[in-house]
Every structure is written in structure tokens, then in C-alpha cells.
C-alpha positions in Angstrom: 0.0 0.0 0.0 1.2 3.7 -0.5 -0.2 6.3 1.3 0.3 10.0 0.2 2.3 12.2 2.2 0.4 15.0 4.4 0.9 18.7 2.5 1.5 21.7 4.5 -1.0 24.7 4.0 -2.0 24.7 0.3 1.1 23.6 -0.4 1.3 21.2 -3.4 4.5 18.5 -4.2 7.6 18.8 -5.9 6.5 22.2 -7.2 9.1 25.3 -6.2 7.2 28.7 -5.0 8.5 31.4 -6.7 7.9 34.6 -4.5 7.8 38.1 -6.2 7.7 41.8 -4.8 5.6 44.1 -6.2 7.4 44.9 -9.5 7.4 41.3 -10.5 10.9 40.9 -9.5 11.8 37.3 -7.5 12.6 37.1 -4.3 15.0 34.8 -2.7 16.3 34.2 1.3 18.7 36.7 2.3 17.8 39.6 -0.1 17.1 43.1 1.2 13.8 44.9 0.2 12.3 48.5 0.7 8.9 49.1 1.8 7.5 51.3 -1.3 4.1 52.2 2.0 3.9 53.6 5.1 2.7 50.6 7.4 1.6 50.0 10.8 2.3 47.4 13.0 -0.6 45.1 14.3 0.2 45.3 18.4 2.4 48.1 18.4 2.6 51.9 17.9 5.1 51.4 15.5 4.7 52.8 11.7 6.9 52.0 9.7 8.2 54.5 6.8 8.0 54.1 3.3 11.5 53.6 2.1 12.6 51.6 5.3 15.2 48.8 4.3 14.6 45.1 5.5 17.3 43.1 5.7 18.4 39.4 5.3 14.3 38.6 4.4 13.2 34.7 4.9 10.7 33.4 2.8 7.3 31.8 4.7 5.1 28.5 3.5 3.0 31.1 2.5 3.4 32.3 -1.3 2.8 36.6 -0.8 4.4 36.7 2.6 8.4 37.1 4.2 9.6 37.3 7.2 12.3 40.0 8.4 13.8 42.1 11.0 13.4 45.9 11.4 15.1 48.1 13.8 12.5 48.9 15.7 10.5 45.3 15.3 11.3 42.0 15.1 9.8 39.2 13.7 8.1 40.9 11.6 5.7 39.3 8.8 5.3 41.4 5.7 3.0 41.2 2.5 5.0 41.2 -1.0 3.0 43.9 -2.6 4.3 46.2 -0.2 7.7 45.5 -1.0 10.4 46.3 -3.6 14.0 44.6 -3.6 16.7 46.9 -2.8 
């Protein structure tokens, strides 16, 4: 008998997500990325400014989504189509 392995979230086999910003442009682990809107921060009264740098980005099960650090937050769960890469 074969029995098919569980699948995360929507996430399909042997097929490689390819995450973009919002230019189109791909993103990868490790890349640095601008955000192009002011934003603010769910739990905080943080905003963060348009044209703030995130560095060293990691890339999340889910497709529009990275993770990063900020000065002032970390942690911090961002949406692609507010992003640019630096």
C-alpha cells in the first residue's frame, strides 16, 4: 500500500514557489527589500516608513508573505505587494 504524504498549508509536491515583490521581480532568502508604504504594526505603535530597508528577508510557507527584521521590530511578517527589492 502507498499512502500520500500530508501537505503543509495549500502547499502542493515537488513544485518550487516562486515569490515576487511588487514589481514582479523574484525574491529569494537573504535579499534586502524597501517598503514602497507607510505601514503600521498590528500590536504596536510602531509605523513604519516608506523607504525603510529590511534586511536578510526569509521566505514563509505562505506564497505573498516574508519574514524579516526591522530596527524597531522583530519578527516581523510582511506582505509582497508592499515591498520592492533593494
Amino acid at each position: 500500500m502507498f499512502f500520500a504524504a500530508p501537505l503543509g498549508r495549500g502547499r502542493l509536491p515537488d513544485i518550487d514557489m516562486i515569490v515576487k515583490d511588487s514589481n514582479g521581480t523574484p525574491l529569494a532568502d537573504g535579499d534586502s527589500v524597501l517598503l514602497i508604504k507607510d505601514l503600521k504594526v498590528k500590536g504596536t505603535s510602531v509605523t513604519l516608513k516608506r523607504g525603510t530597508l529590511c534586511k536578510n528577508i526569509r521566505l514563509t510557507d505562505e506564497e505573498g508573505e516574508i519574514e524579516c527584521n526591522v530596527d524597531k521590530v522583530k519578527g516581523l511578517v510582511l506582505k509582497t505587494e508592499f515591498l520592492k527589492k533593494a
